[in-house]
Legacy VTK file of the C-alpha trace (Angstrom):
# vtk DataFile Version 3.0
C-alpha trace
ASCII
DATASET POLYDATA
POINTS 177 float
0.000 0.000 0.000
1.417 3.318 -0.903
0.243 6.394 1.074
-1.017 9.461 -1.694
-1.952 12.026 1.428
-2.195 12.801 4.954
-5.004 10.994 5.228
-3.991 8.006 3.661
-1.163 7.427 6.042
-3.867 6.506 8.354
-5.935 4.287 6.148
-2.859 2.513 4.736
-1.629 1.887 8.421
-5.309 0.152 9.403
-4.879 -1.840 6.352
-1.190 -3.417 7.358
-2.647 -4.033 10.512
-3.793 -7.969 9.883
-0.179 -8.974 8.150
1.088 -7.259 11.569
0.029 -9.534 13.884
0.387 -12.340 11.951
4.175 -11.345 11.372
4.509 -9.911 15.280
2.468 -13.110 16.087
5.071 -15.636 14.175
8.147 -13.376 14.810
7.255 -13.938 19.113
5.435 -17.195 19.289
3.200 -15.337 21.748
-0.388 -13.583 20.936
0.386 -11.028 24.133
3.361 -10.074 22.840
2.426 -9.414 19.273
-0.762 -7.387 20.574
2.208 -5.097 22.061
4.295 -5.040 19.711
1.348 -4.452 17.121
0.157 -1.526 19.407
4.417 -0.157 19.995
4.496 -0.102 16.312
1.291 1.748 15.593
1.949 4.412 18.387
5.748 5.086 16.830
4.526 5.039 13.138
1.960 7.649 14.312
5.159 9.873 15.991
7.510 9.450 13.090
5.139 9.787 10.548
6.897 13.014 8.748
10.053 10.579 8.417
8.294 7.900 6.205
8.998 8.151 2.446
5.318 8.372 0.726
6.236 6.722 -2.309
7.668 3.981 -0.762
5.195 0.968 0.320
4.313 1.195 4.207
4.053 -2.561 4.957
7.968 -2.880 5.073
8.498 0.587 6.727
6.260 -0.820 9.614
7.771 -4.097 9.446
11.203 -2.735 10.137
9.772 -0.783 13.043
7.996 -4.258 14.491
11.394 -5.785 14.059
13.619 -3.341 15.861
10.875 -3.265 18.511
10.937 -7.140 19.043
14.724 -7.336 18.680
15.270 -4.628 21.380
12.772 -6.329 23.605
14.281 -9.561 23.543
17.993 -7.100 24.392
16.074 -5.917 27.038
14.124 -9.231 28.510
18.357 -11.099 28.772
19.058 -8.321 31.205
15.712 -8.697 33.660
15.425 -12.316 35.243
11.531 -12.457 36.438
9.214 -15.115 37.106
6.398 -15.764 33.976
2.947 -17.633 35.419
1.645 -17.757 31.835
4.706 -20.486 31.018
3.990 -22.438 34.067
0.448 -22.318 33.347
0.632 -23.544 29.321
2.598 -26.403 31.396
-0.638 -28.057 33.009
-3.028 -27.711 29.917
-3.855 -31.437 28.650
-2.448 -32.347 25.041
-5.362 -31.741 22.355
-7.037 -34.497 21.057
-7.854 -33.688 17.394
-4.856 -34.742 15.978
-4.493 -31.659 13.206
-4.203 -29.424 16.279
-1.608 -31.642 17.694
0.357 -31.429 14.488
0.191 -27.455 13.998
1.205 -27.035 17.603
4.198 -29.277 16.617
4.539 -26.675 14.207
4.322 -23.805 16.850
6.594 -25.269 19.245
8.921 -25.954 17.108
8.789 -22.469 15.399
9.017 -21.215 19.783
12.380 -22.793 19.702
14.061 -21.368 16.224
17.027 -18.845 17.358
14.870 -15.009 16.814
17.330 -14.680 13.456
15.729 -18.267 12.037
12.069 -17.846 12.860
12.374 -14.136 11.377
13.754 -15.402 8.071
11.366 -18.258 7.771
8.646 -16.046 8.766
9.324 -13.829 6.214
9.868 -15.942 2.936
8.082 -18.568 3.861
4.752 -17.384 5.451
5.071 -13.182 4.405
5.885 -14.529 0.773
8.714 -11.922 0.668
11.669 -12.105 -1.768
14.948 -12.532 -0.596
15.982 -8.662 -1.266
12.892 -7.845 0.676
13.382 -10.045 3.656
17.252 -9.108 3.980
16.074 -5.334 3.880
14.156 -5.922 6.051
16.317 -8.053 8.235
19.413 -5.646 7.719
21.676 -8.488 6.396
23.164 -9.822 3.293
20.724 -11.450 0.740
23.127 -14.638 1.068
22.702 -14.450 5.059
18.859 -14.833 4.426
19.483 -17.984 2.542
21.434 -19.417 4.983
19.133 -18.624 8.225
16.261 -19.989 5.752
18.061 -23.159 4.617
18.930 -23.480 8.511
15.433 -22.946 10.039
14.212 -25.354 7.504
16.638 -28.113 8.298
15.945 -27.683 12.360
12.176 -28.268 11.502
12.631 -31.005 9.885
14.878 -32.077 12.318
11.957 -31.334 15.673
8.401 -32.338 13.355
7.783 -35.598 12.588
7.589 -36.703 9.118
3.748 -37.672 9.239
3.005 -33.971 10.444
4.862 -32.289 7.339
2.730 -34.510 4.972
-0.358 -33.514 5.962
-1.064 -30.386 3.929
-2.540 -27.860 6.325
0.600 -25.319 5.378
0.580 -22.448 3.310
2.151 -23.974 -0.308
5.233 -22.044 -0.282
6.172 -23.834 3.504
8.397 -26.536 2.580
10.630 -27.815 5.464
LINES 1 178
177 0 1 2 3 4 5 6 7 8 9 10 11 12 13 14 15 16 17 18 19 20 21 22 23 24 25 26 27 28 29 30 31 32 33 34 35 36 37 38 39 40 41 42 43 44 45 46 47 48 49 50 51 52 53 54 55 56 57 58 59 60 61 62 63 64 65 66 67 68 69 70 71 72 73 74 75 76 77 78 79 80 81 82 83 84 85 86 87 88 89 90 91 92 93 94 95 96 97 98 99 100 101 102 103 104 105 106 107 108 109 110 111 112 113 114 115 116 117 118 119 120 121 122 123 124 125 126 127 128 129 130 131 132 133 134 135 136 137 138 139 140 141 142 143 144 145 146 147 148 149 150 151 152 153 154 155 156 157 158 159 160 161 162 163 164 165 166 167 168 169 170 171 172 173 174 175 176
């Protein structure tokens, strides 16, 4: 979406709101923590408005801001030690019994434990459908880093999901592990 006016700076930033939260969503593992991030992004996209380009899309100016957000978060969460009740609690709920949920929270978990750098670069070609030059613009690394963090995340999925779980269709076509 490319903002024409004043106005449209607003409308374009409700619009990139849905393939925020899925990417904030993916990018953290944690539906809390994209809502934030979502709503940090929003509120400094709103104050630095006068600095974005208009003829440039918005979707990877706000993307860049959700990334630098995350990445500084997870600077700032090594530093503080604190105790989390939500992880204890996810540690008494009963495995699902329809077996496709089973298999996609395979899926999740296994996304949870990709290093930040792997999940962001699978996230991004895989599930944003962004080209390489896009995703390492994004990113702020070589398009040949990309590769490698994609080739790697895909390899340590394979490695932590079960075969019959990757055969069962219920990906988006692109997400080949």
């Amino acid at each position: 979406m490319r903002v024409e006016s004043d106005d449209d700076f607003e409308t374009c930033l409700v619009g990139s709101l849905p393939r925020l939260r899925a990417f904030a969503t993916a990018l953290s593992g944690n539906q809390d923590i994209a809502a934030d991030l979502v709503q940090e992004t929003v509120v400094r996209a709103l104050e630095n408005e006068e600095s974005f380009r208009g003829d440039a899309p918005i979707g990877p100016w706000l993307t860049v801001i959700l990334r630098n957000l995350y990445f500084n978060s997870l600077r700032k969460y090594k530093r503080e030690t604190s105790y989390d009740a939500d992880v204890f609690e996810n540690r008494l709920v009963s495995e699902p019994e329809q077996p496709v949920r089973s298999e996609l929270n395979d899926v999740s978990v296994a996304m949870i434990k990709l290093s930040p750098e792997h999940r962001e670069a699978l996230t991004l070609v895989v599930f944003e459908e962004l080209s390489y030059v896009e995703a390492s613009e994004i990113s702020g690394c070589a398009i040949g880093t990309i590769k490698s963090r994609l080739n790697r995340a895909r390899k340590l999925m394979g490695e932590m999901i079960s075969p019959e779980t990757l055969n069962v269709g219920y990906y988006p076509p692109k997400a080949t592990f």
